[in-house]
C-alpha positions as CSV (number, residue, x, y, z in Angstrom):
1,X,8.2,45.2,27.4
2,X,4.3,45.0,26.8
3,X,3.4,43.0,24.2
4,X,0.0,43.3,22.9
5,X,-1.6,41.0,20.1
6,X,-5.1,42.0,18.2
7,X,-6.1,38.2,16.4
8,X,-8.9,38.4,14.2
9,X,-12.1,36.5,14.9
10,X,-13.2,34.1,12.3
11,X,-17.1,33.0,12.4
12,X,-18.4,30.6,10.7
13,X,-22.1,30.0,10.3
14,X,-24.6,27.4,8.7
15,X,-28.2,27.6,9.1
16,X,-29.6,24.1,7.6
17,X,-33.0,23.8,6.1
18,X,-35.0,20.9,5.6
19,X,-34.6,19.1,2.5
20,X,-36.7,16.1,1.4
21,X,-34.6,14.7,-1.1
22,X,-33.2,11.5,-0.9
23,X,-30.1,10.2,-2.9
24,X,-29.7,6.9,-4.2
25,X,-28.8,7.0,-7.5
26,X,-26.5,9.2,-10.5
27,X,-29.6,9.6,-12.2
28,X,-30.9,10.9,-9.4
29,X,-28.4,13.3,-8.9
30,X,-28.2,14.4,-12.4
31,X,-31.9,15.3,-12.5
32,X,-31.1,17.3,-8.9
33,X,-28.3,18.9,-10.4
34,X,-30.5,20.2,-13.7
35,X,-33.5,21.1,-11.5
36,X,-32.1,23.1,-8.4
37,X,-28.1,23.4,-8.4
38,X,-27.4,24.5,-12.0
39,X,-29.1,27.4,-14.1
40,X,-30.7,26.4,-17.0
41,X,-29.8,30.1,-18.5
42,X,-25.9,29.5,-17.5
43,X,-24.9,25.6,-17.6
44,X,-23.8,26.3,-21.8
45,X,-22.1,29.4,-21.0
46,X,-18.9,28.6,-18.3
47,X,-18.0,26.2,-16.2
48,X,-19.0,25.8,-12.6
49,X,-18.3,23.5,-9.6
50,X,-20.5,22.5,-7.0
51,X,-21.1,20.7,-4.1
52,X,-23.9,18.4,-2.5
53,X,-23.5,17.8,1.5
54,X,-25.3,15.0,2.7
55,X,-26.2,13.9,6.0
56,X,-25.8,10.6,7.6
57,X,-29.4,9.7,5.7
58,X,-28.1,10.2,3.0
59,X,-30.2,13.1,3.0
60,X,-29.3,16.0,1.0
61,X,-28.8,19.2,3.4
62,X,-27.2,21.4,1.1
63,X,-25.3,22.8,-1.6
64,X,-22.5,25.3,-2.1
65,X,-20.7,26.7,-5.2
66,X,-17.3,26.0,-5.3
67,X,-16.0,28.0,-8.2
68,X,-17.2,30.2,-11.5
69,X,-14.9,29.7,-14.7
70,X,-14.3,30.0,-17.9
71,X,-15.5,28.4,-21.1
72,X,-13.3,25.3,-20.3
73,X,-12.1,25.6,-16.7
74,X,-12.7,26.5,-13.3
75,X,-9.9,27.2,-10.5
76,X,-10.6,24.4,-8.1
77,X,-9.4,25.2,-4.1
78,X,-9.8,21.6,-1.9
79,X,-9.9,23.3,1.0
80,X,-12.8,25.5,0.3
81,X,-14.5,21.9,-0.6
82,X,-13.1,20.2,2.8
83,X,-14.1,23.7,5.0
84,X,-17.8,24.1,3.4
85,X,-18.5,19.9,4.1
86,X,-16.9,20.8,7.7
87,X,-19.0,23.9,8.4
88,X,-22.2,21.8,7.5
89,X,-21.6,18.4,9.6
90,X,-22.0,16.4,6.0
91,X,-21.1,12.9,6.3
92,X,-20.7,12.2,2.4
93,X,-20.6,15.1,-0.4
94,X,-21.2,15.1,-3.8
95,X,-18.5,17.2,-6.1
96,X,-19.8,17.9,-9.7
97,X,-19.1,20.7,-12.5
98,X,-20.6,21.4,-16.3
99,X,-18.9,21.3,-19.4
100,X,-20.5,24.1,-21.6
101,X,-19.1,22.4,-24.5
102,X,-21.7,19.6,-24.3
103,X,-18.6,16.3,-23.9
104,X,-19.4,14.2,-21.2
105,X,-15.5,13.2,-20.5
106,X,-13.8,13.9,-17.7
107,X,-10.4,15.6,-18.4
108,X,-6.7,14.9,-17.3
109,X,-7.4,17.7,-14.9
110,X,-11.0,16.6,-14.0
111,X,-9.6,13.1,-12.6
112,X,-6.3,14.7,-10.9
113,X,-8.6,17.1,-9.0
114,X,-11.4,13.6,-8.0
115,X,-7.9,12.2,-6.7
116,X,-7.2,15.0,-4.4
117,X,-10.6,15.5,-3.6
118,X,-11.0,12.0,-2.7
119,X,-7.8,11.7,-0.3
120,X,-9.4,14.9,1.4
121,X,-12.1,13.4,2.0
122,X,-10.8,9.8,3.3
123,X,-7.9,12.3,5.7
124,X,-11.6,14.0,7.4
125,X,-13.6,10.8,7.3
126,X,-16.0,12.3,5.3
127,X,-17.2,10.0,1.8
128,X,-17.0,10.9,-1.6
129,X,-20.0,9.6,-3.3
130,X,-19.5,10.6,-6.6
131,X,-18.2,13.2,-9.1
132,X,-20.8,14.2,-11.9
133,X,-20.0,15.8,-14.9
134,X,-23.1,17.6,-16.6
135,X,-23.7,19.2,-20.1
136,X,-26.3,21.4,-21.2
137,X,-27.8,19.1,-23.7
138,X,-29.1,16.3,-20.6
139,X,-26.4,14.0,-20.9
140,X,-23.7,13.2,-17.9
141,X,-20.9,11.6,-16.7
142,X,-20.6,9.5,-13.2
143,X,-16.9,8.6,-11.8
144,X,-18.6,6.1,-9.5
145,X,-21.1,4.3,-12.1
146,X,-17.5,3.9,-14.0
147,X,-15.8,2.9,-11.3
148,X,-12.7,5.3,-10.9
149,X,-13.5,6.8,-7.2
């Protein structure tokens, strides 16, 4: 009996750039977020999440959408998370989404999904700087300035 087996081949590319920006604040990240990550024309409108990959500089190297939602939610996959950090050798990530409804308070749901994002993230060895909530109307919310990462 011959037994013959076709297996798919999976690829996975990154081409990084050079970024100049430097981390070291939420503020910081907030006004990063508003300028280059987020669309002015879309933050009111639906949710998104997003992620910041960062090198070991604390460098930022990238950043990915995660998901595109709804008015008040957005289907949230880990794994893609984990696999797009992976695939771009990031030492610490950023996770952050908007809420078009202008509250800066993370839901139930907001800090279940930090806690498995977080235990991802300790399993790969890769750090969880922060989770940022932003609004359209310039206001946000930090897990780690509040101290629950």
């Amino acid at each position: 009996m011959n037994t013959y087996c076709k297996v798919a081949e999976v690829q996975l590319k990154y081409k990084p750039k050079t970024f100049s920006e430097t981390i070291r604040s939420s503020s910081e990240i907030n006004r990063l977020l508003k300028e280059k990550v987020f669309d002015e024309g879309t933050i009111g409108y639906k949710e998104y999440f997003k992620i910041l990959l960062f090198n070991q500089a604390n460098m930022l190297i990238g950043y990915s959408t995660i998901s595109e939602g709804g008015l008040n939610s957005t289907t949230v996959d880990v794994r893609v998370i984990m696999q797009t950090a992976l695939v771009s050798n990031a030492i610490s990530i950023v996770i952050a989404h908007n809420h078009p409804s202008g509250t800066i308070y993370p839901s139930v749901q907001d800090d279940d999904l930090t806690r498995k994002i977080k235990s991802a993230c300790d399993v790969m060895g890769i750090r969880l700087l922060d989770h940022i909530i932003v609004t359209p109307y310039n206001r946000y919310y930090s897990y780690c300035d509040n101290n629950r990462l």
